[in-house]
N, C-alpha and C positions, 0 to 999 in steps of 0.2 A: 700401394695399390690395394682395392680391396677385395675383397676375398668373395668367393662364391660359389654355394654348394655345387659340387659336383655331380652327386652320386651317396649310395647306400649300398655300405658291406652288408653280402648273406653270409653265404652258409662258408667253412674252409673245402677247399678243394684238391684231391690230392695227399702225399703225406709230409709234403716240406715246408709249409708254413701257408702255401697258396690261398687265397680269399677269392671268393667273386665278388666284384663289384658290379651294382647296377646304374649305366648311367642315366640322370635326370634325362637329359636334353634325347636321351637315345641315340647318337650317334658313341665311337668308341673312339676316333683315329686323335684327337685332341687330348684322349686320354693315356696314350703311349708314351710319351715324351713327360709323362709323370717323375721329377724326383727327389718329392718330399710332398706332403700333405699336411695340414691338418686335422685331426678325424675329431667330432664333437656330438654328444650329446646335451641333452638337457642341462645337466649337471657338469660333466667334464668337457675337456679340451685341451688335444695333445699334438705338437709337432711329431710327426712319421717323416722318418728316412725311407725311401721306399728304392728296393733292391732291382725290383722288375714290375715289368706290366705286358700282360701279352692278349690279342686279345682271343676272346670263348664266345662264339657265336655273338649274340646281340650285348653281350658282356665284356667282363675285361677281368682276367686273371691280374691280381696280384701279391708281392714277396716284399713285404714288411721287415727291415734288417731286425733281428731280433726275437724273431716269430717265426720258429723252424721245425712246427707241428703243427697237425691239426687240432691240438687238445690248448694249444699257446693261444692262436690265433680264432677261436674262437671265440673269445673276449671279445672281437672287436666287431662281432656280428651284430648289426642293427646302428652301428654309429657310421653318423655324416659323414662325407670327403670334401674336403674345403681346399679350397688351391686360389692361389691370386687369379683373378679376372682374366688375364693374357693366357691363361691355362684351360680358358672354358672352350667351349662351342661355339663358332662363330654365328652372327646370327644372320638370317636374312630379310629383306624386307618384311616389314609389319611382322617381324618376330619380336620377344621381348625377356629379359630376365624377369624373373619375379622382384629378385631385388630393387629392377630401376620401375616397376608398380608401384611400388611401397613408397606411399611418403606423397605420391601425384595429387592434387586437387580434383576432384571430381565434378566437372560442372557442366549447368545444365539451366538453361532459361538465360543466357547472360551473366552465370554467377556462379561460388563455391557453392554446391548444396552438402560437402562431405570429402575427405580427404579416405584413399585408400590405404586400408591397414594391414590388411595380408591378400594373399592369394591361395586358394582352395585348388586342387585337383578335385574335381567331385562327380570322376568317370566317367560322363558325357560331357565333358569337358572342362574348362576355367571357372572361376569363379572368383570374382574382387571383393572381398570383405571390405564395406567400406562406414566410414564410423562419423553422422550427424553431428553436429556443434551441439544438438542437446544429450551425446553419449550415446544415442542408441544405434544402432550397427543393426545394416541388412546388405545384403548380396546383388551382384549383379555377372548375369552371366556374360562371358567375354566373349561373345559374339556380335556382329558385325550389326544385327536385329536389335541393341541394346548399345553398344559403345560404337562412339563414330572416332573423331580421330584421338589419338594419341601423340602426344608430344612429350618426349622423355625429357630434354634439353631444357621446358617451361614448365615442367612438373605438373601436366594438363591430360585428364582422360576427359574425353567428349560424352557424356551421357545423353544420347538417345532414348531414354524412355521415364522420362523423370516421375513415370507413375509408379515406379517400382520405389518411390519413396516411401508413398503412405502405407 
């Protein structure tokens, strides 16, 4: 099954190994029933045993086996939380992983004008990184004014504004 970020360790919390975690999706109750992770950055990637999870207001407290200070586990501040897909956020209508963006066709006029290559937070909202047959990459914001339908299943985002090409 495959794998999808969860979340971003801060700061340790406490003196027994504790972390906060931030979750992507914003909810926490998916993230209790935690027990084992991935954590990755850039460069690395490591299976975690994980002891506990509890949750800290809009967060989630957790006890990494291994990690039984706050001077240990602050290593791990700033890397991903990866867990198999059955471990995320359920989603609701017209909700969407980032992962199942990636990789969609983008089209518009009857045709591919561009496939989607990432997805931006760009804090008034989404943002699809999407990449032209001739290499060059521009943006479309994920609102409703710009992208019509979405079909994850046929690997299809609907482009409503195909002026945001030129």
């Amino acid at each position: 099954m495959e794998d999808l970020a969860l979340g971003r360790l801060g700061a340790p919390h406490g003196v027994d190994g504790r972390i906060k975690m931030v979750s992507y999706s914003g909810e926490t109750e998916h993230l209790l029933a935690l027990t084992e992770a991935t954590l990755r950055s850039k460069d690395q990637s490591r299976l975690m045993h994980i002891e506990s999870v509890h949750e800290n207001g809009s967060s989630v407290l957790v006890k990494f086996a291994g990690y039984d200070s706050p001077e240990a586990v602050r290593a791990l501040s700033g890397l991903e939380v990866w867990a198999s897909r059955d471990k995320a956020a359920s989603l609701e209508e017209e909700e969407y992983y980032y992962a199942d963006l990636v990789g969609c066709d983008l089209a518009a006029d009857g045709g591919t004008v561009a496939t989607v290559v990432g997805v931006c937070d760009a804090g008034g909202g989404d943002l699809l990184e999407a990449r032209k047959p001739d290499g060059s990459v521009f943006y479309v914001p994920f609102r409703k004014e710009f992208v019509g339908a979405v079909d994850i299943a046929s690997r299809r985002v609907e482009l409503l504004a195909p002026w945001l090409l030129d």
